[in-house]
C-alpha positions as CSV (number, residue, x, y, z in Angstrom):
1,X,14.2,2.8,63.7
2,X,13.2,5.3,66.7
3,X,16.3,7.2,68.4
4,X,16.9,6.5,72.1
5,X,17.7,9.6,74.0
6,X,18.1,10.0,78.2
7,X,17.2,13.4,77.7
8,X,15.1,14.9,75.3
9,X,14.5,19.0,75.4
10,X,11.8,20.9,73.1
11,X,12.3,24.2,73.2
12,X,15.7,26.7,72.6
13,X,14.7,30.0,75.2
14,X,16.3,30.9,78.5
15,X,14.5,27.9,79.5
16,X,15.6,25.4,77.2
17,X,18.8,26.5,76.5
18,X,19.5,26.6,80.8
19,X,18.2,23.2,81.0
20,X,20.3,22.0,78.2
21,X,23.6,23.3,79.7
22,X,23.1,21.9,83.2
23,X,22.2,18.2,81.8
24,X,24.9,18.5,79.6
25,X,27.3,19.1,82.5
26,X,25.5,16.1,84.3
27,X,26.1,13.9,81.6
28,X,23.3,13.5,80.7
29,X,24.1,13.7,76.5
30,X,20.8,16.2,76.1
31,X,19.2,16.8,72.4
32,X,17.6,20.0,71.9
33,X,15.3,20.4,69.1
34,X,14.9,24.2,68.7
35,X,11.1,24.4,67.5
36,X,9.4,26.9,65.2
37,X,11.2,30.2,66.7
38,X,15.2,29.3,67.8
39,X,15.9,31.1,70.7
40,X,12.1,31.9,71.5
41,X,10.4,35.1,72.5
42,X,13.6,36.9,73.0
43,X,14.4,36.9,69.8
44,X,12.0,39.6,68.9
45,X,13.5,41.8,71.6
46,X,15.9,44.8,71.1
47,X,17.6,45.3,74.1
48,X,17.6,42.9,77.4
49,X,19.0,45.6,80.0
50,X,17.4,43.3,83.2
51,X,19.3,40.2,82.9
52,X,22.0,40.3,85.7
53,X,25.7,39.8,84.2
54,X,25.3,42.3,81.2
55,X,25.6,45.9,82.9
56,X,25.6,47.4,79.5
57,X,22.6,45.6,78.3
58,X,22.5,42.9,75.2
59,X,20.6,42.0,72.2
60,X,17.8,39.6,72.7
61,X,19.4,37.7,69.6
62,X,22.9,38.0,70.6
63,X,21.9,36.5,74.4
64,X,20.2,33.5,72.9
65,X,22.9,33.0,70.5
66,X,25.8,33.0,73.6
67,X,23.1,30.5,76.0
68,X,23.2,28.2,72.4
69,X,27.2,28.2,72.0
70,X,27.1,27.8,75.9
71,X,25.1,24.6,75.8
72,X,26.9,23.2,72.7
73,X,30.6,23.4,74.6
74,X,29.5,21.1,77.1
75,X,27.9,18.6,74.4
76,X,24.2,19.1,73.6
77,X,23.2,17.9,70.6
78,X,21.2,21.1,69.2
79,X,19.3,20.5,66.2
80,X,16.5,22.4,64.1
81,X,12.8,20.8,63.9
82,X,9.8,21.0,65.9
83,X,7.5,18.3,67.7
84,X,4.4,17.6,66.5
85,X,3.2,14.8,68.4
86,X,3.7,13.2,71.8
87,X,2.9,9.5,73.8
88,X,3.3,10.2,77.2
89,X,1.4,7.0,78.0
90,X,4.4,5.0,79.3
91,X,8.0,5.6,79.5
92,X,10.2,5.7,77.4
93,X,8.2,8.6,76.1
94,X,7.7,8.9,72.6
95,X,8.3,12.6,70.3
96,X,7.4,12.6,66.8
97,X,9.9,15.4,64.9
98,X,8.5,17.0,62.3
99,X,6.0,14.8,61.6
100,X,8.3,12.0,60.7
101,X,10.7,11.2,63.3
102,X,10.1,9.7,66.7
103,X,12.7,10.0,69.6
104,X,12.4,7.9,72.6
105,X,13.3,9.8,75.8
106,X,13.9,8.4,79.6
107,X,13.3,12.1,80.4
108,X,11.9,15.2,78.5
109,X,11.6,19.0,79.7
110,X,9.5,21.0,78.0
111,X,10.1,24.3,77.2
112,X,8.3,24.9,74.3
113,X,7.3,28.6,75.5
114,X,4.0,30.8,75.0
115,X,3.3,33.0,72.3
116,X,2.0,36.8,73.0
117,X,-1.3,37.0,71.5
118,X,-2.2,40.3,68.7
119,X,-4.1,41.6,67.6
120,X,-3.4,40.8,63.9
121,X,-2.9,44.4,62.4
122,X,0.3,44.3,59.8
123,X,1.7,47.8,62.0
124,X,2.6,45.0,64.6
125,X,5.1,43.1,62.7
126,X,6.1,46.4,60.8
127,X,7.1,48.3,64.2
128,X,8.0,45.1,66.0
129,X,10.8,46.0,68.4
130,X,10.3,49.5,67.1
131,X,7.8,50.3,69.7
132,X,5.4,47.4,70.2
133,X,5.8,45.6,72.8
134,X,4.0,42.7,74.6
135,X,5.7,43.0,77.7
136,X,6.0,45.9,79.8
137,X,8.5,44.8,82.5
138,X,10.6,44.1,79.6
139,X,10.7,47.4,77.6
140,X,9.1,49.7,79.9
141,X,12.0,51.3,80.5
142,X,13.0,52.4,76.8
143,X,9.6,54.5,77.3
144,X,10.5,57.2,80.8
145,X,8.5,60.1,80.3
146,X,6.8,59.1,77.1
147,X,3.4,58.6,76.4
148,X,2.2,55.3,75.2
149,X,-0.7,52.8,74.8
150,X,-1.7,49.8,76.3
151,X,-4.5,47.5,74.7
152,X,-6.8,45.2,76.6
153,X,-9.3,45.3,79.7
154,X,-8.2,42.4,81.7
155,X,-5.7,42.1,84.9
156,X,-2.4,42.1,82.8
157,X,-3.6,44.8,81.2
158,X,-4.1,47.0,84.0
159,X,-1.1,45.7,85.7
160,X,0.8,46.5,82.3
161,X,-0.3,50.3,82.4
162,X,0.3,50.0,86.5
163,X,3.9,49.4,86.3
164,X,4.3,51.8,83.0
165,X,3.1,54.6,84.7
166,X,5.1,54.8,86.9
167,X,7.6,55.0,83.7
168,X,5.9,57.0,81.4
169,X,4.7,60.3,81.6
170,X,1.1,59.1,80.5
171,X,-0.6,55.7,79.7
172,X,-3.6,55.3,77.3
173,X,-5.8,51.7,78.1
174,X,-7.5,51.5,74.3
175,X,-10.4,48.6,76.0
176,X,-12.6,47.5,73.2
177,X,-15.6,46.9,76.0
178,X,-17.6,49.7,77.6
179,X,-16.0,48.3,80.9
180,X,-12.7,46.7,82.1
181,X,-13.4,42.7,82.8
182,X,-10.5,43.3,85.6
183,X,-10.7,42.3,89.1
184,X,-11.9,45.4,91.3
185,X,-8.5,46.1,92.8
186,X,-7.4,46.1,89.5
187,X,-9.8,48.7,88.2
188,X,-9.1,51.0,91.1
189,X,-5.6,51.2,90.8
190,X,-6.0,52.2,87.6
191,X,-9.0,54.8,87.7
192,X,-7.2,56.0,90.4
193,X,-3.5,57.1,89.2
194,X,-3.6,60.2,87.1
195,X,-1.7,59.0,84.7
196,X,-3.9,56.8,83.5
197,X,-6.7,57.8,80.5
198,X,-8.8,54.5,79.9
199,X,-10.4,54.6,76.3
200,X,-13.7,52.9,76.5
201,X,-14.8,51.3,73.0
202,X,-12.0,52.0,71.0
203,X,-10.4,49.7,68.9
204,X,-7.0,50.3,66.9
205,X,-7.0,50.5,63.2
206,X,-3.5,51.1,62.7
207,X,-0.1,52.7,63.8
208,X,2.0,55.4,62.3
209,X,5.1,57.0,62.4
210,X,8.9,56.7,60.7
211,X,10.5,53.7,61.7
212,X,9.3,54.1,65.3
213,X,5.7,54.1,66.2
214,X,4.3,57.8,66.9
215,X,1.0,57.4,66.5
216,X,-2.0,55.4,66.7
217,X,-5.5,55.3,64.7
218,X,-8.4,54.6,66.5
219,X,-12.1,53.9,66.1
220,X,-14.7,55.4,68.5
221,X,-18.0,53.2,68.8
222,X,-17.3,51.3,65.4
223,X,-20.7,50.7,64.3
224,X,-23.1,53.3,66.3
225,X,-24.2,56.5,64.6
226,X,-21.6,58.6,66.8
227,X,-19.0,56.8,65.4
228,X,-16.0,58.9,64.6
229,X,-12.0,58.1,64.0
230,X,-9.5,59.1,66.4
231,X,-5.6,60.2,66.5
232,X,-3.7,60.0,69.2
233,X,0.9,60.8,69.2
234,X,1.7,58.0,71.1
235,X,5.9,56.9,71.6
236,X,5.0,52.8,72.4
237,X,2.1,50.5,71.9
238,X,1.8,47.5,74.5
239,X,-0.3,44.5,74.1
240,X,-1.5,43.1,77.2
241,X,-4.4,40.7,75.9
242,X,-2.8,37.4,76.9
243,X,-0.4,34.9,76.0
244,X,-1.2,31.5,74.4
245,X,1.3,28.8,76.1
246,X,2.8,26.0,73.3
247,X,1.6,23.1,75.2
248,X,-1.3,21.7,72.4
249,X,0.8,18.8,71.6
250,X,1.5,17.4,76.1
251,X,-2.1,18.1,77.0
252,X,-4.0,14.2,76.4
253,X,-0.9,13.7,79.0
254,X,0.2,16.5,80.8
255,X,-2.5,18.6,83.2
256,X,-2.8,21.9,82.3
257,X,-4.7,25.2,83.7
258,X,-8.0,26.0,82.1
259,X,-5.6,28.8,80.0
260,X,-3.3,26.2,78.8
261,X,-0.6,26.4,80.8
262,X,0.7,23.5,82.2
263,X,0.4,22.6,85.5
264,X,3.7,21.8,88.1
265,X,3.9,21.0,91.3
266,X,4.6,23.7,93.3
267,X,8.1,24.9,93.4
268,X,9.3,22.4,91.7
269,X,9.0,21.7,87.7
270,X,7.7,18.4,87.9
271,X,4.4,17.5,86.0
272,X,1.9,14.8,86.7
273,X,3.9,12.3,84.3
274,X,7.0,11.4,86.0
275,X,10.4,12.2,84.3
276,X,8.4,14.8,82.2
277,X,9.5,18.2,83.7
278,X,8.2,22.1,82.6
279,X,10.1,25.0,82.4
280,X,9.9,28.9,81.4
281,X,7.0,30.7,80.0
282,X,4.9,27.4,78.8
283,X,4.5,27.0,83.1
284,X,4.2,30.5,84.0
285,X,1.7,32.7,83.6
286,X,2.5,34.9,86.3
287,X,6.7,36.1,85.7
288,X,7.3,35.5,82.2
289,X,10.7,37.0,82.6
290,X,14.2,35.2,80.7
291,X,15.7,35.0,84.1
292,X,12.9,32.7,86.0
293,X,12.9,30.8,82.8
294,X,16.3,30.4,82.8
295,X,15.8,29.2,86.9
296,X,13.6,26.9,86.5
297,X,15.3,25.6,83.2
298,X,18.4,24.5,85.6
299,X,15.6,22.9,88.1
300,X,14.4,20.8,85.3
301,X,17.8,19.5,84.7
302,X,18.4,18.9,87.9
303,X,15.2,17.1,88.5
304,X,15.9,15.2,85.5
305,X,19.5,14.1,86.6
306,X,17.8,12.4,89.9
307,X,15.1,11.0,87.8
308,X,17.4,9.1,85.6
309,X,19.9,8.1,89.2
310,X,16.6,6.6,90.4
């Protein structure tokens, strides 16, 4: 027996959880199935000082935890599991849970989030929050007049080690390549601020330090005959080499970029399927900050409640 549901949310971030608390105000008796990390991204951050309303800055878990109580006081039905599988085909639309259950939705919003790519190394989860970082407008700040490495060759990267220099005292760019696979501008604002070092062919090996990250081990030309092993006192390690958006399961439906990332119409967080709406970071590629999530979380809602008036 499949469950009937007007509005169906996958995902528990800023997005999800904004979403949730405006359909529940518009009656319109939203589930929310939480998904492989409850609360999302934020979860592995210390301290969110940018969100407006908390001028004394919050725990990433503690926010998450207040948007969840939020949502539940004005009746979402929050519960723990995942989606595995989607038909989008016709509506109502169809969610398997889990691999088991199937919910049929009038509407869904899909928040499901992107996940910061690594580079693998066990240092990362060790010093997790601890100073690595995958986003530098988040914890940037934490780092003024520090030194501190960003990894990767691309745009973000060199946007990344852009906006921390002028928060840092000095920026390594550890690029893997002999070159930066940036667009030109890109590459000129960084060869061109003196703050900036970029570290052709060097790969990291590892981080040290006690409790917080102070270091990092490198490897010069891994491989060639000048190879040689380098330390460098570092206070923060960024990773800027992409993000992965959790949209595998919508995309034999839903359009997506070449990256993933599913597509909306502009301004707005409809997707091609009607009554199928994206919000937060599994739509942007561009922010990837709690408070746009959050923004166009309430959109979705919104967009949902005149769907289902329709």
């Amino acid at each position: 027996m499949n469950e009937k549901v007007r509005t169906l949310i996958i995902g528990s971030g800023p997005a999800g959880y904004t979403a949730a608390i405006y359909a529940a105000r518009a009656n319109l008796s939203p589930v929310l199935y939480e998904g492989m990390q409850p609360g999302g991204q934020l979860t592995t951050t210390t301290e969110v000082e940018n969100f407006p309303g908390y001028p004394e800055g919050i725990t990433g878990p503690e926010m998450m935890e207040e948007l969840k109580k939020q949502a539940e006081r004005f009746g979402t039905d929050i519960r723990f599991g995942r989606a595995t599988a989607t038909d989008l085909s016709e509506a109502p639309y169809k969610v398997t849970i889990d691999d088991n259950k199937t919910i049929e939705a009038e509407t869904i919003i899909i928040a499901t989030g992107a996940t910061a790519k690594y580079l693998g190394l066990p240092d990362e989860t060790k010093y997790s929050g601890m100073g690595v970082s995958a986003c530098a407008t988040c914890d940037g700040f934490f780092y003024r007049n520090m030194t501190v490495a960003v990894v990767g060759g691309g745009d973000s990267a060199c946007e990344e080690a852009t906006y921390l220099s002028g928060l840092a005292s000095k920026v390594y760019m550890i690029v893997r390549k002999p070159y930066l696979r940036a667009s030109k501008i890109m590459q000129d604002r960084v060869f061109n601020n003196p703050k900036i070092e970029v570290l052709f062919e060097h790969e990291t090996l590892g981080l040290t330090g006690e409790n917080v990250v102070q270091g990092v081990n490198l490897v010069k030309r891994r491989g060639q005959a000048d190879e040689e092993n380098v330390h460098l006192p570092i206070d923060g390690f960024f990773l800027a080499i992409g993000f992965t958006p959790n949209s595998e399961i919508f995309k034999p439906w839903v359009e997506t970029d070449e990256t993933g990332f599913i597509k909306t119409i502009p301004g707005t967080p409809k997707t091609n399927v009607p009554g199928v709406f994206a919000a937060g970071d599994v739509a942007d590629s561009h922010y990837r900050q709690a408070i746009t999530a959050a923004g166009t979380g309430a959109q979705a809602a919104l967009e949902a409640e005149r769907y289902l008036q329709k």
